[in-house]
C-alpha positions as CSV (number, residue, x, y, z in Angstrom):
1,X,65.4,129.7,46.5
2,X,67.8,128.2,48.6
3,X,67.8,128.2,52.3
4,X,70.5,127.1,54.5
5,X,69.9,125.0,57.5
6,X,71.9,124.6,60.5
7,X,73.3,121.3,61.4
8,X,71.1,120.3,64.4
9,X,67.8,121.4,62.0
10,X,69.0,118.7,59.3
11,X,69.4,116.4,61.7
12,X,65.9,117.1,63.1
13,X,64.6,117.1,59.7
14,X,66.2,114.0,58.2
15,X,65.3,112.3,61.2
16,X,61.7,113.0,60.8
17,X,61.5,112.5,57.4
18,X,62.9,109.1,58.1
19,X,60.1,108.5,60.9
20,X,57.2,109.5,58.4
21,X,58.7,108.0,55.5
22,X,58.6,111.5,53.7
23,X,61.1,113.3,52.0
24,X,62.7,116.4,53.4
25,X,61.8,118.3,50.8
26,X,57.8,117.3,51.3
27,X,58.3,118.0,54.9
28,X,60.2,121.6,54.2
29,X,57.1,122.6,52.1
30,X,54.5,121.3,54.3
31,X,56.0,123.6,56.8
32,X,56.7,126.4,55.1
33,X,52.9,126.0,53.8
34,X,51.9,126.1,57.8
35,X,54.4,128.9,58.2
36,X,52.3,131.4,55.6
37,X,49.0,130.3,56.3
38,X,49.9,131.4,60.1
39,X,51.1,134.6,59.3
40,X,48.7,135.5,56.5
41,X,45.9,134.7,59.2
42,X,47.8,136.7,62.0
43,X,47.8,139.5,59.2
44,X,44.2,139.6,58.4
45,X,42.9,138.8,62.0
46,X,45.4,142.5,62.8
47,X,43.4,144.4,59.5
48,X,40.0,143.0,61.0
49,X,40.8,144.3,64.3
50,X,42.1,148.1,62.9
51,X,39.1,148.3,61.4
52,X,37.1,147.0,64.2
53,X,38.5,150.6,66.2
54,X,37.8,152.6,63.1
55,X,34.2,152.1,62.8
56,X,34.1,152.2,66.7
57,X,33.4,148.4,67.5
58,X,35.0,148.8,71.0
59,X,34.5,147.1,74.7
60,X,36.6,149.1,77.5
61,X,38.9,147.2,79.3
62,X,36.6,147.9,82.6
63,X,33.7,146.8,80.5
64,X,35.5,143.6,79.9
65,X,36.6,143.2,83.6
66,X,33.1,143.5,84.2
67,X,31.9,141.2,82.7
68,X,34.3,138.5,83.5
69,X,33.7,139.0,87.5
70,X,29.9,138.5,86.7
71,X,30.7,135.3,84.6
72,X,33.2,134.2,87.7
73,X,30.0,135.0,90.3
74,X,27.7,132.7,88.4
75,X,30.1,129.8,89.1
């Protein structure tokens, strides 16, 4: 897989790599490792959530307001 970088992200990239005496390549896959990782999470935190509302695990929003002024009261 190839993947082509604009001229101000190789910049940024070589520069860094220079500063953390990596290569761009280990910095490139670092990323990309962060990048999946954050959307995988993002993914399962959306599936948890769906089926949160299908077996009815719900707080209404006024239920929420609720309870946030009586948390801001105690202070």
């Amino acid at each position: 897989m190839n993947v082509e970088l604009t001229s101000a992200q190789e910049q940024r990239l070589q520069h860094l790599a220079a500063e953390t005496n990596r290569t761009p390549d280990d910095l490139v896959r670092e990323g990309f490792d962060f990048f999946l990782a954050y959307k995988e999470d993002i993914r399962a935190t959306v599936r948890r959530g769906r089926q949160d509302i299908e077996a009815g695990r719900l707080v209404s929003h006024d239920d929420v307001f609720a309870e946030i002024d009586e948390m801001l009261k105690d202070q």
